[in-house]
N, C-alpha and C positions, 0 to 999 in steps of 0.2 A: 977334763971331763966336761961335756958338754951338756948345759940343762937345757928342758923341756922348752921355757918363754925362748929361749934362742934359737929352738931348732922352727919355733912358729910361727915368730918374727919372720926370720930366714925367705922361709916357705910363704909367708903370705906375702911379701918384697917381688918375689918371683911372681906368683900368679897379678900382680897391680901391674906388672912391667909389663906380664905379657897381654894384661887385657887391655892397657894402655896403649901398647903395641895397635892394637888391634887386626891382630892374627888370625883372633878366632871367631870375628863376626862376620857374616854371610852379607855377600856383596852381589847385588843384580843391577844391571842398566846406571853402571856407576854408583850404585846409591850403596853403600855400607848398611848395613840395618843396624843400626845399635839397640839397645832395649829403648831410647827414648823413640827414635825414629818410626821402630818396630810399633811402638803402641799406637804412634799417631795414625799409623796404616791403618793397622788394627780397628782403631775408632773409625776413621774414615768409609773401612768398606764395612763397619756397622750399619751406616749411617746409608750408604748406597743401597744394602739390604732392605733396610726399616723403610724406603724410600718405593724400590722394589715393591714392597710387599701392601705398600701404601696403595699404590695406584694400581695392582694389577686386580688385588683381593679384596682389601679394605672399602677401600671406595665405591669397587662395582655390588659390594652386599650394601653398602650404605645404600647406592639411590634403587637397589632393589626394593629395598625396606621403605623409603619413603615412597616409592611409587605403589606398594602395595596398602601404608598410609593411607594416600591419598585415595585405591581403591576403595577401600575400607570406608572413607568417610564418605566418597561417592552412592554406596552403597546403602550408607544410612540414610543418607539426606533423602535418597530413594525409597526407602520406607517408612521414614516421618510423612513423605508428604502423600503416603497412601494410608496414612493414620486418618482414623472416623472424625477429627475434628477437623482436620484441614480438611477432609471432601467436603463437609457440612458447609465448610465456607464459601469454598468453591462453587457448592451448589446454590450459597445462598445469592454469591455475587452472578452466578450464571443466572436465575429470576428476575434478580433488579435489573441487570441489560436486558432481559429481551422484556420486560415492561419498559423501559424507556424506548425500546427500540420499536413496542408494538404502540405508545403514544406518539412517537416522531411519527410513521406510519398515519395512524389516523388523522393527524395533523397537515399533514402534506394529502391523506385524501381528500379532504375537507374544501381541496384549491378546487376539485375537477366537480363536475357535474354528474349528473345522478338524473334518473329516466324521469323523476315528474320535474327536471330543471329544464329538460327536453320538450315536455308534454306545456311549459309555459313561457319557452322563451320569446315565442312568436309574443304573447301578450307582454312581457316585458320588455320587449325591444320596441312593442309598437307606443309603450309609454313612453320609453326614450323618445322618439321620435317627434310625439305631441309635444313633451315637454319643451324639446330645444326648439319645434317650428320648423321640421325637418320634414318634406312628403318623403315617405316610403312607398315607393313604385312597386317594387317588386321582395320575396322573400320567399327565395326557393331551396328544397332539403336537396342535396343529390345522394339519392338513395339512402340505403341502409347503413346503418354505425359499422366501420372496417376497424377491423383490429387491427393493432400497428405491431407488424411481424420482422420489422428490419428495425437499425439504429438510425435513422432519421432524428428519435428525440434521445438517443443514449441509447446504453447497453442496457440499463435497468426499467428502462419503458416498453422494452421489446417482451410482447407476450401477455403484457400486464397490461396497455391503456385500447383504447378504441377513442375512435373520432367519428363524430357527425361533421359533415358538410354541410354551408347553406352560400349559395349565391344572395347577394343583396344589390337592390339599386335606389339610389333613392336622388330627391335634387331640394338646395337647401343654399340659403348665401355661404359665404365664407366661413365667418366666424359659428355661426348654426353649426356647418358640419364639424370645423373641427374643434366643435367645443362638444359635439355626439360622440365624435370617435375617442374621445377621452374617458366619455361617459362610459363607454362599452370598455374600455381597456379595465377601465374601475370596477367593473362587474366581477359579482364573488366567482364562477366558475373559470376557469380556467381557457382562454379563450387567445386563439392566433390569429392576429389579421391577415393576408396576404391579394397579391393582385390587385392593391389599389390604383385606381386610375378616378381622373378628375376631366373634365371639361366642362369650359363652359357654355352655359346652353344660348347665349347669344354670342356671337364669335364676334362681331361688331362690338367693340368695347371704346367708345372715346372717352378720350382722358383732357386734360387739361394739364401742363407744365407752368405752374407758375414760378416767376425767381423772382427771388428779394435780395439782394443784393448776392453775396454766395449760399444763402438758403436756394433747395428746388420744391417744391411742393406738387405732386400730381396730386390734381383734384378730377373728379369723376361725379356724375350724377345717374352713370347708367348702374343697376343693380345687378351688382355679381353672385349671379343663381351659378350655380356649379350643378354637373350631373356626374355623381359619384357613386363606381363600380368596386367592388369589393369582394374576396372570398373571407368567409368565417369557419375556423374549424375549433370547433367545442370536443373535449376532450374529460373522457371519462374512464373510471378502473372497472374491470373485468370484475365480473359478478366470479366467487369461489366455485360456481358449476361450469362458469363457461373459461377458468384456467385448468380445470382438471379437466375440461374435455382436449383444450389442448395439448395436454402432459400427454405425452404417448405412452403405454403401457411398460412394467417391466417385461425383462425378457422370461419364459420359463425358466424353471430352475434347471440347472447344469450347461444351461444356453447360454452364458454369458460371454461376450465377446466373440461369440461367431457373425459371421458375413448375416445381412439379410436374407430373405427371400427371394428371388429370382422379382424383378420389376415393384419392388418394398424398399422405400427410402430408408437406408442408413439411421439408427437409433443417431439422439444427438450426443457430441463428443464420442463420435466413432467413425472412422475415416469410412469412405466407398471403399469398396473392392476393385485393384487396378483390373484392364479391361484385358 
């Protein structure tokens, strides 16, 4: 009679042989699958999946999210700085520039000349003149004060200054005149020399060369009077009536940006009409 431990013995001998065998494990592309090999698959295309799923979903919500962050915080920064305290600021520093900017202004007007600088310069030129021992021949206006309408002196004088003209002549030694035209440079208004020309008013000039060993020394006893020609242009700012007379008017309302007038120059910063 056979007992039960024997027939289970038996029977498990058999299934070790046969799984030993390995009969009954599933084989593709050579590879047997055993249960070890089977799990490491197993992990493996876990691991391919979680990988998958990283980069196609995961990642693309993540920089969704920080790029909606970063809207987010774009958005605040945008309303803090339209918060009542930061404009206060803004307006406070907006005041302090244009007071420094309307002192630089008066500062820099303060160089040009102004109508009674005009109405006296004939007498303060003619004190120059006594003072150094300088005759002044002649001291003529040409015309009326021109506004300076191009960039001759910059873009920012255009509009804004006006010049008087004066011819000058006068005859004086050497050192006299150019120790006058220094004088005049030094003058507070704001003042351009041009077209100077010199001669001398006796063209006979002898001199005297004397040498001392390699010293030369020219010596002279005739007096070097020179006759010295000159333009003066005095420059002064545009009174506030006479920049608004030049501002050209706005256009009517709903006219903006259309062509002129038929024979009416072009508003400024707006092109002609091709022909």
């Amino acid at each position: 009679m056979t007992s039960y431990s024997e027939e289970y013995s038996s029977t498990t001998t058999i299934i070790d042989e046969e799984f030993d065998a390995g009969g009954n494990y599933p084989t593709a592309f050579g590879i047997t699958f055993t249960p070890q090999v089977s799990g490491i698959s197993l992990g493996i295309l876990g691991l391919l999946a979680m990988g998958y799923v990283l980069l196609n979903f995961v990642m693309p919500a993540l920089g969704e999210y920080q790029q909606l962050r970063q809207d987010e915080e774009a958005k605040q920064a945008q309303v803090d700085q339209q918060s009542p305290e930061v404009l206060m600021r803004r307006l406070a520093n907006a005041e302090v520039q244009l007071q420094e900017a309307q002192q630089r202004k008066a500062t820099v007007l303060e160089l040009y000349a102004n109508s009674e600088d005009l109405n006296t310069i004939l007498y303060n030129f003619n004190t120059l003149f006594v003072n150094r021992n300088v005759k002044l021949v002649s001291f003529l206006p040409q015309g009326d004060p021109v506004v300076i309408s191009d960039d001759s002196l910059g873009a920012n004088a255009k509009n804004q200054l006006k010049r008087q003209t004066y011819t000058i002549s006068m005859t004086g030694g050497f050192s006299e005149t150019l120790a006058l035209i220094r004088d005049i440079e030094r003058l507070q208004p704001l003042i351009l020399m041009k077209n100077l020309r010199t001669s001398l008013v006796n063209p006979e000039f002898p001199v005297n060369v004397v040498r001392d060993g390699d010293t030369v020394q020219v010596q002279t006893d005739a007096p070097d009077i020179l006759t010295t020609d000159l333009t003066l242009e005095v420059f002064m700012p545009l009174t506030p009536e006479e920049i608004a007379a030049l501002t050209p008017p706005p256009p009517p309302p709903g006219q903006e940006g259309q062509p002129p007038a038929e024979g009416q120059p072009p508003a400024e910063g707006q092109a002609a009409p091709a022909p």
